[in-house]
C-alpha positions in Angstrom: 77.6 -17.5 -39.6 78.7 -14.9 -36.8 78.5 -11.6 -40.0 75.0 -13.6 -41.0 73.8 -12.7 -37.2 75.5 -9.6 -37.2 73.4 -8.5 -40.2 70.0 -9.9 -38.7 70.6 -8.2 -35.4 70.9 -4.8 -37.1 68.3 -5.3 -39.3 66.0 -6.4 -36.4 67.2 -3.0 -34.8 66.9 -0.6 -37.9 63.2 -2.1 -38.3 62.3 -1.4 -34.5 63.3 2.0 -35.3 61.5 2.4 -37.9 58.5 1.0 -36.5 58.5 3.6 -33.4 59.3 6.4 -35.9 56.2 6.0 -38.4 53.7 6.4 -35.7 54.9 9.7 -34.6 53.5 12.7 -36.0 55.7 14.9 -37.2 56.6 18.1 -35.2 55.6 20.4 -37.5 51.7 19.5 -37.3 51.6 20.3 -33.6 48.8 22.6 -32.7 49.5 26.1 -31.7 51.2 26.3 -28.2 51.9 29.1 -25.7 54.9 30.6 -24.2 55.2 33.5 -21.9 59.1 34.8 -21.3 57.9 36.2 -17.9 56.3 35.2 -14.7 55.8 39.3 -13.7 56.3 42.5 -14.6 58.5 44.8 -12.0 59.0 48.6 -12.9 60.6 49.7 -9.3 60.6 53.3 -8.6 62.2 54.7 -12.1 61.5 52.7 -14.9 58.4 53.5 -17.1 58.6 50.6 -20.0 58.8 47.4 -19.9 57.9 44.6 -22.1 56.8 40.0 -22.5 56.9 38.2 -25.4 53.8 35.7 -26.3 55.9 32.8 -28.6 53.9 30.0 -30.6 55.9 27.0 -30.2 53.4 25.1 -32.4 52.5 25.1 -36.0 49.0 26.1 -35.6 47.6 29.8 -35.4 47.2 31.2 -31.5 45.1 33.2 -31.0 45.4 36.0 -28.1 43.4 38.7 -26.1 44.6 40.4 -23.0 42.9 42.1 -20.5 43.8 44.2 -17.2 42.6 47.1 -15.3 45.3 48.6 -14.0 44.9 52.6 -14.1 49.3 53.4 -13.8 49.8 50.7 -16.8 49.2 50.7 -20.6 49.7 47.9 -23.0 50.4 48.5 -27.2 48.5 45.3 -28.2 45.9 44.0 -26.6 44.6 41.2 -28.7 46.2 39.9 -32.1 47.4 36.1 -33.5 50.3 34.7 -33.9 51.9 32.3 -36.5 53.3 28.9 -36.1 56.8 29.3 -34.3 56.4 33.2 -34.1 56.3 35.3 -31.4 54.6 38.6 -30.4 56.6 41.5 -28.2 53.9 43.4 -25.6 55.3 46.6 -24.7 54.0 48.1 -21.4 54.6 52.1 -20.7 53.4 53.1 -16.7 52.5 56.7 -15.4 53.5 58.0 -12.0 51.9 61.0 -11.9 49.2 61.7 -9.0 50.7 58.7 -7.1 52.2 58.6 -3.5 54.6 56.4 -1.9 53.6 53.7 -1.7 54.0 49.6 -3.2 51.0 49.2 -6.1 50.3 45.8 -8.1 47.5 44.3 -11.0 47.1 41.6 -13.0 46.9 41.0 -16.7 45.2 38.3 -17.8 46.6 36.6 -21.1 44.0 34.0 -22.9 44.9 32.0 -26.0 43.4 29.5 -27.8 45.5 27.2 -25.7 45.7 28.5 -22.1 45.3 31.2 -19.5 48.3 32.9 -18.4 48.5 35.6 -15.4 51.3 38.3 -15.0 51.9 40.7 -11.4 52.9 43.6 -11.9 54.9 45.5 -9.5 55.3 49.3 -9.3 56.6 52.1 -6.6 56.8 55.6 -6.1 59.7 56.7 -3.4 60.2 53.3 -1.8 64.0 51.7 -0.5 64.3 48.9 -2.8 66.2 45.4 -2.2 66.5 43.6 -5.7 66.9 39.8 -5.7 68.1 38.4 -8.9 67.2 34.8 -10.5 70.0 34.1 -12.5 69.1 30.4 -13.0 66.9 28.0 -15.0 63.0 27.4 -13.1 60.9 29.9 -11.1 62.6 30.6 -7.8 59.9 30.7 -4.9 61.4 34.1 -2.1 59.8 34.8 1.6 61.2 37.4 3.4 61.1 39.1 6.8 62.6 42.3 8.1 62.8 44.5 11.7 60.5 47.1 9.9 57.1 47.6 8.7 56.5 44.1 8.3 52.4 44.3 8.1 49.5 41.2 6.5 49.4 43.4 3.5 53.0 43.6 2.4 53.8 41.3 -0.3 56.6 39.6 1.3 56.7 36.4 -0.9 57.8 36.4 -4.1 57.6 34.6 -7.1 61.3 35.0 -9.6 61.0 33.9 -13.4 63.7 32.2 -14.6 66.4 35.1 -15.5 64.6 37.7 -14.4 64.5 39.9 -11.2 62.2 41.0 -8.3 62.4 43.7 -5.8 61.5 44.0 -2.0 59.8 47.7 -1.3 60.0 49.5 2.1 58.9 53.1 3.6 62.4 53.4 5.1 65.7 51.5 5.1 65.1 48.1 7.2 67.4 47.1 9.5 67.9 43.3 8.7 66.7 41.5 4.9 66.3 37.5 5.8 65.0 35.6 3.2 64.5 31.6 2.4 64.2 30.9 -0.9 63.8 27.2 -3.0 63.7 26.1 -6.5 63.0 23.1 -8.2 62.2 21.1 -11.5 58.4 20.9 -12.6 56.1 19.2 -11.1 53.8 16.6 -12.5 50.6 15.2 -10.4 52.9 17.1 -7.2 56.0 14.6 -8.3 59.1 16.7 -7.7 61.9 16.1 -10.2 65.5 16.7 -10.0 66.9 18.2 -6.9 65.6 20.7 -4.5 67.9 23.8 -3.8 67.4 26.3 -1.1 69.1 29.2 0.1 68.8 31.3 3.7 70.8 34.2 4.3 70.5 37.5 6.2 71.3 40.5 4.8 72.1 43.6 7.4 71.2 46.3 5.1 72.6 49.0 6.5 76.3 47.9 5.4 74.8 48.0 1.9 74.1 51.0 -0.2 72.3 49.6 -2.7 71.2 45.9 -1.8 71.0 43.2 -4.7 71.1 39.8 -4.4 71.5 37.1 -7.0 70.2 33.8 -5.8 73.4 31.3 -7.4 73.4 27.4 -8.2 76.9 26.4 -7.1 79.0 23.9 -10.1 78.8 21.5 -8.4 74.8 21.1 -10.1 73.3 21.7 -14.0 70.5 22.1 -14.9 69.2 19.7 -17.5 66.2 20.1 -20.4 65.7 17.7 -24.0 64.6 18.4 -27.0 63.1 15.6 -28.5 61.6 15.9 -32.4 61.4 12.0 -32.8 59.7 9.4 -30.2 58.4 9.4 -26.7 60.7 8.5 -24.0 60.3 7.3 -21.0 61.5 6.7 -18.3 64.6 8.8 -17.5 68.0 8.2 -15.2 70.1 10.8 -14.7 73.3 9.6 -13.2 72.8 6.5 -14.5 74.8 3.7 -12.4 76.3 6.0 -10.2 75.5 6.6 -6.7 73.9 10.1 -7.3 71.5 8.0 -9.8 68.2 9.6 -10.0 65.3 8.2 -11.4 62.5 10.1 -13.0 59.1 8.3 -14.0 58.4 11.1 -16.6 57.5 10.7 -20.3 59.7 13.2 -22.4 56.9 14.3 -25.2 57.8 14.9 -28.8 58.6 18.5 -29.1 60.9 21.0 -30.8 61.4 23.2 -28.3 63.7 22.1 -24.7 61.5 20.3 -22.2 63.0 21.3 -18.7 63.4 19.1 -16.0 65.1 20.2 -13.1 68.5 20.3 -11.2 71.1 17.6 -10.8 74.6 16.6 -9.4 77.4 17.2 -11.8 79.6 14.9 -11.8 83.3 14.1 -14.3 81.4 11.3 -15.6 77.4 12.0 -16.1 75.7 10.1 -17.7 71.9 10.4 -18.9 70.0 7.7 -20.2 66.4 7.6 -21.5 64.1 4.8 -22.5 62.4 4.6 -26.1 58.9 4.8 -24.6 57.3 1.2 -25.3 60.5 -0.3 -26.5 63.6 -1.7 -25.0 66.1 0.7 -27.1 67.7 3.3 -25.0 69.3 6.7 -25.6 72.0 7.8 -23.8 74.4 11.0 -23.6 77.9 10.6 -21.2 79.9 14.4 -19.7 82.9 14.5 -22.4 81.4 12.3 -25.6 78.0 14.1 -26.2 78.2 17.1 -24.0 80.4 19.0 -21.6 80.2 20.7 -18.6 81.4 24.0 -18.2 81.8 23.8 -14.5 80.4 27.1 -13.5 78.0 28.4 -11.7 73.9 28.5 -13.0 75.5 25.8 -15.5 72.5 23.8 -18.0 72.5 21.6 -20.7 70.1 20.4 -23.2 70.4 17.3 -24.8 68.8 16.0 -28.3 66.8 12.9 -28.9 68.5 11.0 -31.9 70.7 13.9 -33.3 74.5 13.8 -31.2 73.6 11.4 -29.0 73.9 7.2 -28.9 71.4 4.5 -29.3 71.3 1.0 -28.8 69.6 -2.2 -27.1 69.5 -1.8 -23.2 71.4 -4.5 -21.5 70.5 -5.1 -18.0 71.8 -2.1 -15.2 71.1 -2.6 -12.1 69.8 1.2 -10.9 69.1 2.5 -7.6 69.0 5.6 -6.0 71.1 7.0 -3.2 70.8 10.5 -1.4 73.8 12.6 -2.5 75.6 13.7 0.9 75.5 16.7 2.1 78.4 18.6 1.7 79.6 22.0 2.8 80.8 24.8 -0.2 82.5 27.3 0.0 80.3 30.3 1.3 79.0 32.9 -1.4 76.5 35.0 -0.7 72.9 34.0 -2.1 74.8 30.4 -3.3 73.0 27.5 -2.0 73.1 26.4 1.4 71.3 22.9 1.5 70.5 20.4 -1.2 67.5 17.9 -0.5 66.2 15.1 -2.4 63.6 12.0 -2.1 65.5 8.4 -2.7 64.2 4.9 -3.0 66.1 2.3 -1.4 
């Protein structure tokens, strides 16, 4: 009698399965998407190329045209299309020549059949430079002050891509750099996930030759993106019974390529769970069975819906949401200084 129920119980499980995979389109039919590797183009006072990448995540032809009007700046390809999961490289060449010191910056537009995309870029001729470098995983958001030529029309905030680098541009050598800077996951209807990080520091540039900064995400945090080819989920706890538990009211969409999400404690024994979206199945990936931290700094991972991961019938957690204390790290210059996040009691 027991095996009997044993069999009808997995049955009953197989054919919910089942029944939330048929309804989903498959991945490959998804219209054409855009992807821009960049958030800006900086050439600083020596380099005269440059390049961005336009990727189709989707199956579907995109279409693209770009336009600027930017008299130093010359693109190779200004309009073209694009398979299904194909990219196009954009290479960029700038000219110097007739220019004085000075800071100089345009746009370029980007339009697909999908969306609008806008690039800075960022030239100078004979300025002192400060470089700050985003090693990590979202857009970091810089503001920065200095003792010198600190004037309404110097750009003095600053937007980082992910990996990428920006730099600060000044007549002369300033005395002090002091910048605050913040990162984040997406937002969605200004609904911040995972956890804020900030740094503050100030920089006295005059014991630096050649200043550079790279803006760090201790170990003690990941950063944490899905793929998910199969079925919607929602929602998602990350942390999931523990006292750093955080709980995200997002839907993870069906996708092929990682869906990021945003910054959270890292902890011996992580674990994320996810809801099958209209269903009371769950997915969940635990640190050490279906993934591994490294334990470094500007550490990520991205986990996958139904491929390493384990799947069965939620049974009743009681979840809550606690803010994680703040603790002290040992000081590196440019790590993070303060951690904030929302909780629910």
């Amino acid at each position: 009698m027991k095996s009997t129920n044993k069999s009808f119980v997995f049955l009953l499980f197989i054919l919910i399965l089942l029944t939330n995979l048929s309804c989903k389109k498959s991945v490959n039919d998804l219209p054409a998407r855009t992807k821009i590797d960049v958030i800006s183009l900086s050439f600083g006072n020596a380099k005269t190329t440059g390049n961005f990448t336009i990727q189709n995540t989707g199956q579907q032809i995109l279409s693209y045209a770009i336009t600027e009007d930017i008299p130093w700046l010359e693109l190779d390809k200004t309009n073209g299309k694009i398979a299904g999961k194909s990219f196009e490289p954009i290479n960029a060449t700038v000219n110097r020549d007739g220019l004085s010191q000075n800071r100089y910056e345009g746009t370029v537009r980007i339009s697909t059949n999908d969306k609008t995309t806008i690039l800075t870029a960022y030239l100078t001729v004979d300025m002192f430079l400060v470089t700050v470098v985003n090693p990590v995983f979202t857009t970091i958001k810089i503001d920065v002050d200095s003792s010198k030529f600190k004037t309404a029309e110097n750009n003095y905030s600053r937007l980082i891509g992910a990996g990428d680098s920006t730099q600060f541009s000044y007549f002369e050598k300033p005395d002090l750099f002091i910048y605050y800077a913040q990162t984040s996951g997406i937002y969605t209807d200004s609904t911040l996930l995972g956890l804020k990080m900030e740094w503050d520091d100030i920089l006295i540039v005059g014991q630096t030759a050649i200043p550079r900064i790279f803006l760090d995400v201790p170990k003690e945090y990941f950063f944490l993106s899905f793929i998910n080819p199969l079925q919607n989920l929602y929602p998602l706890y990350v942390n999931a019974g523990s006292s750093f538990e955080k709980l995200e009211n997002i839907v993870i969409s069906q996708s092929s390529e990682p869906m990021p999400v945003g910054y959270y404690q890292a902890l011996e024994n992580t674990v994320v769970r996810a809801f099958v979206y209209g269903s009371s199945l769950s997915v969940t990936w635990s640190q050490g069975v279906q993934f591994n931290f490294p334990f470094t700094k500007n550490q990520d991972i991205t986990l996958e819906n139904y491929l390493n991961d384990s799947t069965g019938k939620s049974s009743p957690v009681r979840h809550y949401q606690l803010l994680p204390p703040r603790e002290i790290f040992d000081k590196h210059y440019g790590d993070v200084i303060e951690v904030m996040g929302s909780c629910k009691q």
